[in-house]
Structure formats: C-alpha cells, structure tokens
C-alpha positions as CSV (number, residue, x, y, z in Angstrom):
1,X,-45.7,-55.9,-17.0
2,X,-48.7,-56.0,-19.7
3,X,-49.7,-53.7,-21.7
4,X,-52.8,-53.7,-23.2
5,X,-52.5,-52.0,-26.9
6,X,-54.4,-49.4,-28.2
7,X,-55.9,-46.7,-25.6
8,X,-58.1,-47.8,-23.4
9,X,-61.7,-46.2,-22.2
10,X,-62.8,-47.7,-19.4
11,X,-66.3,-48.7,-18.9
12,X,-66.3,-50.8,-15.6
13,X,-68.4,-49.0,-13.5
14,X,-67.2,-51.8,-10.5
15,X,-64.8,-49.2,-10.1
16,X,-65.2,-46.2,-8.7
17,X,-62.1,-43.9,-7.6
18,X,-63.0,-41.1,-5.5
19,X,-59.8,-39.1,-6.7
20,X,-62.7,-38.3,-9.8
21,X,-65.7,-37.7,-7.2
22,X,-67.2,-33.7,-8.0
23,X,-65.5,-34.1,-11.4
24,X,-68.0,-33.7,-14.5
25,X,-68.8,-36.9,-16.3
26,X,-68.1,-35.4,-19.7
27,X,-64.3,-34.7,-18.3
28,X,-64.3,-37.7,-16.2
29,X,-64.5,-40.1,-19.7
30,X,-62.1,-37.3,-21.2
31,X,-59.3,-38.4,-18.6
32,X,-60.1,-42.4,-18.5
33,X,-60.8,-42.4,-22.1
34,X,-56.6,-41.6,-22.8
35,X,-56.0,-44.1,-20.0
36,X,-53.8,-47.4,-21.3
37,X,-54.6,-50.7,-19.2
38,X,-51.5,-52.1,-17.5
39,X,-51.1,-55.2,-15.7
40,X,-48.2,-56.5,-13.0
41,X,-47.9,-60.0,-11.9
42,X,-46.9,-60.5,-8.4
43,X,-43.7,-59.0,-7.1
44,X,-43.0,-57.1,-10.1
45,X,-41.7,-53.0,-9.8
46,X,-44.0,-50.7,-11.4
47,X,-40.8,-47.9,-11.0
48,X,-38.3,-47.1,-8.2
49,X,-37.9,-44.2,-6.5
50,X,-35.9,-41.4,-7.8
51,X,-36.8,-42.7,-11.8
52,X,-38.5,-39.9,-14.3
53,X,-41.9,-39.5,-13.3
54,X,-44.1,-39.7,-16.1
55,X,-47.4,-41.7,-15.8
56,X,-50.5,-41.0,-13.0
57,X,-51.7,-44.7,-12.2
58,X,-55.4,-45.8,-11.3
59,X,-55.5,-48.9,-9.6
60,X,-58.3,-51.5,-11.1
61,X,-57.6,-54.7,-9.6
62,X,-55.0,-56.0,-7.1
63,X,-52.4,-54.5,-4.5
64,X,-49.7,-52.7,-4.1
65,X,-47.0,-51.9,-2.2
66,X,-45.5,-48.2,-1.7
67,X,-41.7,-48.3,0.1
68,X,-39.2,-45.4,0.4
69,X,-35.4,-46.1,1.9
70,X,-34.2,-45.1,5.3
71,X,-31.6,-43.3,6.8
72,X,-30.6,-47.2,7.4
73,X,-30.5,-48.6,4.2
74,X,-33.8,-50.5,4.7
75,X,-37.4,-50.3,2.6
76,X,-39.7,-48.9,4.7
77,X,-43.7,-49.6,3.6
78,X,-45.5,-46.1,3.7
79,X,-49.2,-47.8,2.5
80,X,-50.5,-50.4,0.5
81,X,-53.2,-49.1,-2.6
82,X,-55.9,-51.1,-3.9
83,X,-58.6,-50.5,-6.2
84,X,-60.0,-47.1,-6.2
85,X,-56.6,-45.6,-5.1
86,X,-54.3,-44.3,-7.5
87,X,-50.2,-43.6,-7.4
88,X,-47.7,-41.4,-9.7
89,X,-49.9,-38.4,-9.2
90,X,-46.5,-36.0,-9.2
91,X,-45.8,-37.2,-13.1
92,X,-48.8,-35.0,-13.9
93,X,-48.2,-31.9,-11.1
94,X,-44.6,-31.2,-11.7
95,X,-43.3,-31.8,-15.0
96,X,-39.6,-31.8,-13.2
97,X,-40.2,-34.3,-10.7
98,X,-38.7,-37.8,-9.9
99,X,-40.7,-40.7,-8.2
100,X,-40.6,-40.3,-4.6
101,X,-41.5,-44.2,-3.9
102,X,-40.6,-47.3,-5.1
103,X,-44.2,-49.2,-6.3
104,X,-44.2,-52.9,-6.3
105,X,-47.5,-55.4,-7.1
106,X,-48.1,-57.4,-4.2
107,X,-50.2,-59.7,-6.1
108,X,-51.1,-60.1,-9.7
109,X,-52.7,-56.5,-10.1
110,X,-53.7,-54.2,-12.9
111,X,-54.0,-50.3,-13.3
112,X,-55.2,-47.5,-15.7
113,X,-52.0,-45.6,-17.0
114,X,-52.4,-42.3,-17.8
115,X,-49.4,-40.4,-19.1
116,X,-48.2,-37.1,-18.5
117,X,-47.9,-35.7,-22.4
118,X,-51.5,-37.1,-23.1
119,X,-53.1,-35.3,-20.3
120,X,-51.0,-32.4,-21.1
121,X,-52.4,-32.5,-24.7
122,X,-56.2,-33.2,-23.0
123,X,-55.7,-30.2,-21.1
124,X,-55.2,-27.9,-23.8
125,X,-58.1,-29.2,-25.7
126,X,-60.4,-29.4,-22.6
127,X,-59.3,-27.1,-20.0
128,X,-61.8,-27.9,-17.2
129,X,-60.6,-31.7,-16.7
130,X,-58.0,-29.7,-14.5
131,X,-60.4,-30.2,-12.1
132,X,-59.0,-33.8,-11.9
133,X,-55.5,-32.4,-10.9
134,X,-58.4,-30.4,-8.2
135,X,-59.1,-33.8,-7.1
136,X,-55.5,-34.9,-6.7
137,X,-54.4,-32.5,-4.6
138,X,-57.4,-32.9,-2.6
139,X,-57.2,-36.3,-1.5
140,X,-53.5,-36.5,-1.1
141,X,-54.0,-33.1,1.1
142,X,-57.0,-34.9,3.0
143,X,-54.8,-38.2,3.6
144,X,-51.4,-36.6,4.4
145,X,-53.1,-34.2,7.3
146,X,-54.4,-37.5,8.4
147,X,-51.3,-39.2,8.7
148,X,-49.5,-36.5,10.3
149,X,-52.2,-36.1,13.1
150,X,-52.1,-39.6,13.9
151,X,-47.8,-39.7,13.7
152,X,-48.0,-36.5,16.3
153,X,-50.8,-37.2,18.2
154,X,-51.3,-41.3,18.8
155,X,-49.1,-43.7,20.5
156,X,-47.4,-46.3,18.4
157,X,-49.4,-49.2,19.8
158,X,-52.6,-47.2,18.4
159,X,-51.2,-46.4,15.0
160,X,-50.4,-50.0,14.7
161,X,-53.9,-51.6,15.3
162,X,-54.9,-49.3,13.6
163,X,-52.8,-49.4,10.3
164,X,-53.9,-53.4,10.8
165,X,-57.1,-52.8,11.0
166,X,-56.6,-50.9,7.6
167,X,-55.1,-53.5,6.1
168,X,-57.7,-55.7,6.9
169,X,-60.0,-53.6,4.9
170,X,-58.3,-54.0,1.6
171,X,-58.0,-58.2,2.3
172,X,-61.7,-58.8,2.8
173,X,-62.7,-56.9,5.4
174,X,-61.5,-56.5,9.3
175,X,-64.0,-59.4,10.3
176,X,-62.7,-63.0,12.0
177,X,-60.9,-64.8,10.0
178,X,-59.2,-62.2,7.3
179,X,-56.1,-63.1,7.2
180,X,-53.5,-59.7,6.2
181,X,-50.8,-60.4,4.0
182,X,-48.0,-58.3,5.8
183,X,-45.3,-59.2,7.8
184,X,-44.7,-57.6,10.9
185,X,-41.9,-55.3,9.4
186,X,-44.3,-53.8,7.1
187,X,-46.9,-53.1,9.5
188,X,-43.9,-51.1,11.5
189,X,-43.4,-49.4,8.2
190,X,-47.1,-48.6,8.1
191,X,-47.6,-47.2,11.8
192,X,-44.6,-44.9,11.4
193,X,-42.7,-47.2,14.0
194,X,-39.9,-49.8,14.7
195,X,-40.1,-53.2,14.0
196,X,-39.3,-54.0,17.3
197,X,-42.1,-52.1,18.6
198,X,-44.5,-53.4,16.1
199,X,-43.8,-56.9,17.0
200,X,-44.2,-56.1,20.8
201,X,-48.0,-55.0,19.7
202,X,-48.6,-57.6,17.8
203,X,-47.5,-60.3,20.2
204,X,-49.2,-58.7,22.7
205,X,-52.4,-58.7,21.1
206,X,-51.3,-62.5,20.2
207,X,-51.4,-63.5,23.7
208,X,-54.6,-61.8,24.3
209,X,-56.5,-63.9,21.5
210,X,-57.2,-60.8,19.1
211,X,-55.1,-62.4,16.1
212,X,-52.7,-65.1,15.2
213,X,-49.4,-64.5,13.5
214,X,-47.0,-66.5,11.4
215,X,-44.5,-65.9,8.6
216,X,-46.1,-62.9,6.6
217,X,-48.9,-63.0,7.7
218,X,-51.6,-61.6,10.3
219,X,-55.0,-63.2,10.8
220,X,-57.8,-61.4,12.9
221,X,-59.2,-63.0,15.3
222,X,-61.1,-60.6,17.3
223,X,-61.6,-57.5,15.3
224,X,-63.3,-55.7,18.0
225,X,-60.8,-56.2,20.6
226,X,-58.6,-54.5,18.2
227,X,-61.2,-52.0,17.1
228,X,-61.1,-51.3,20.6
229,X,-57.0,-50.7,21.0
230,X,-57.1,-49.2,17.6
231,X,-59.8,-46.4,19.3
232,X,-57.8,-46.3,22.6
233,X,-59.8,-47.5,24.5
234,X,-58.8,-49.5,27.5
C-alpha cells in the first residue's frame, strides 16, 4: 500500500460517490478535504476482518473485493466495490467496533482514507457534516433491505444472473463481450449460494450461448438472454 503524504483534498470531480449526494458542498469539501489518498496494487489486504476499525474508505479508482469466513472455514465474496462506493463505514459509527470483512484489491486500485479521530475532530468544529454519517446509514440501509429481499424472495438461479449481470457493470458494462473477472466460486459467494449451484447456472446458461466461461473468468455473450433469467422471465 501507498500513501500519498500530506492530506489530501480532492478535486476530481470524475468522481462522484452518492454516499455524499443531499450533503452540502461546504461540508462535503470539509470531509474530502481530511481525506489521505491511498493506493493497493493488485491482491494486496487493505485489513482483515475482526482488526481495529479505524478508517472510512472512498474508492477512486479500481476494485475490490469484500469476503467474510464461513461456518466452513472458507472466504465467502459478499460484493465487489468500485469507484463511487465506499467500505470501513463502522470505523466512523461505533468507535468500539472491529472490521466485519476482510478487504482485498482486486486490481491495482486507489481510495480516499478518511480516519476516524480526524472526522471526529471535523465534527466538533463543523457539526452539520454529520449529515455524511446521514448518508452512511442511508445507503447501507437502502442496499442491505435489497439484499435481504432478493435472499428471501428470489431463487438462486435469479440471484445469480443477476449478481453477474452486476458484475458486469463495474467491468465495462453488461454488453457482448465484457468479460467479468470472477470465478464461479465468487459469484456463489455473491448470490448468497453454493458453488455447486452457481456452477450449475452458469453452465447452463453456457450451453444455451448466453456466456462463455473459463478459469476466473466469465464473458457475456448474450446480455439480454440473461437480462431476461436475471428478470425471471421464462
């Protein structure tokens, strides 16, 4: 990991992070302005799960990966995060809490570090930027109900085209061609689902001419065929 010295204040306006939408501009260059520019070459750990949480993490450029452990012993992928998402959000919520994930770069990637005894020291001077924490709690609120609808509600086989077709997004887009940088195990992980059943899915859709599979990786070959599975329709 790189970091960049000094504090960084970020002016890239390429970047937009929803996580700040409805906050005022004033407080929104309050919180990047403490922000410290970080960078992770492929593979590397940002921090395992169960370390001292103490940095919120805006993601500029790259991928990553977010894993917890199973009952099994096994890493299990919950999501992958690109730019505009952000990870670490607990560091600045609960001043007691661990990490819950393990966080690992999936390709060379870099993020805006924002730790928790600067915003603490923001807050006091600024009190309404809590309306960042607002935004937090939000978004992971909004993304969580989602989740757990889907887990409850959906078959496997539709949670997995569509966690693919998700996928697809952050690789280029789910058009012909993109080519999603997952193996088969992690898509599993992704869908809330076994391996096993993740790679009947995906073979299936294999032999049907929607995508092409080989060792970690998925290309898309008909992304409305899948659109179509992912939408349960028959």
């Amino acid at each position: 990991m790189v970091t960049q010295p000094g504090k960084n204040r970020w002016e890239d306006a390429s970047v937009e992070w929803p996580l700040l939408d409805g906050v005022p501009d004033q407080d929104r260059q309050r919180f990047l302005g403490i922000a410290r520019a970080r960078k992770y070459s492929r593979g590397e750990v940002v921090f395992l799960a169960g370390a001292p949480a103490d940095s919120l993490h805006l993601v500029v450029s790259g991928k990553f990966a977010v894993r917890v452990g199973t009952e099994t012993g096994d890493m299990a992928m919950l999501s992958v995060l690109g730019a505009g998402d952000f990870f670490g959000e607990l560091a600045l919520l609960d001043p007691e809490s661990g990490r819950t994930a393990t966080i690992t770069a999936l390709e060379a990637s870099q993020t805006l570090s924002v730790g928790r005894g600067e915003f603490k020291r923001l807050r006091e001077e600024h009190p309404l930027v809590d309306g960042v924490l607002v935004s937090v709690l939000s978004a992971q609120v909004r993304r969580l109900s989602t989740l757990l609808v889907e887990a409850m509600y959906l078959p496997a086989e539709v949670r997995v085209y569509r966690r693919l077709l998700a996928a697809a997004a952050m690789w280029g887009g789910a058009v012909a061609g993109t080519v999603v940088r997952l193996t088969q195990e992690d898509i599993a992980g992704l869908a809330g689902t076994t391996r096993p059943t993740a790679n009947r899915v995906l073979r299936q859709a294999e032999s049907s001419g929607l995508l092409s599979i080989k060792r970690g990786r998925i290309e898309l070959i008909d992304p409305r065929g899948i659109a179509a599975l992912a939408a349960g329709a028959i």
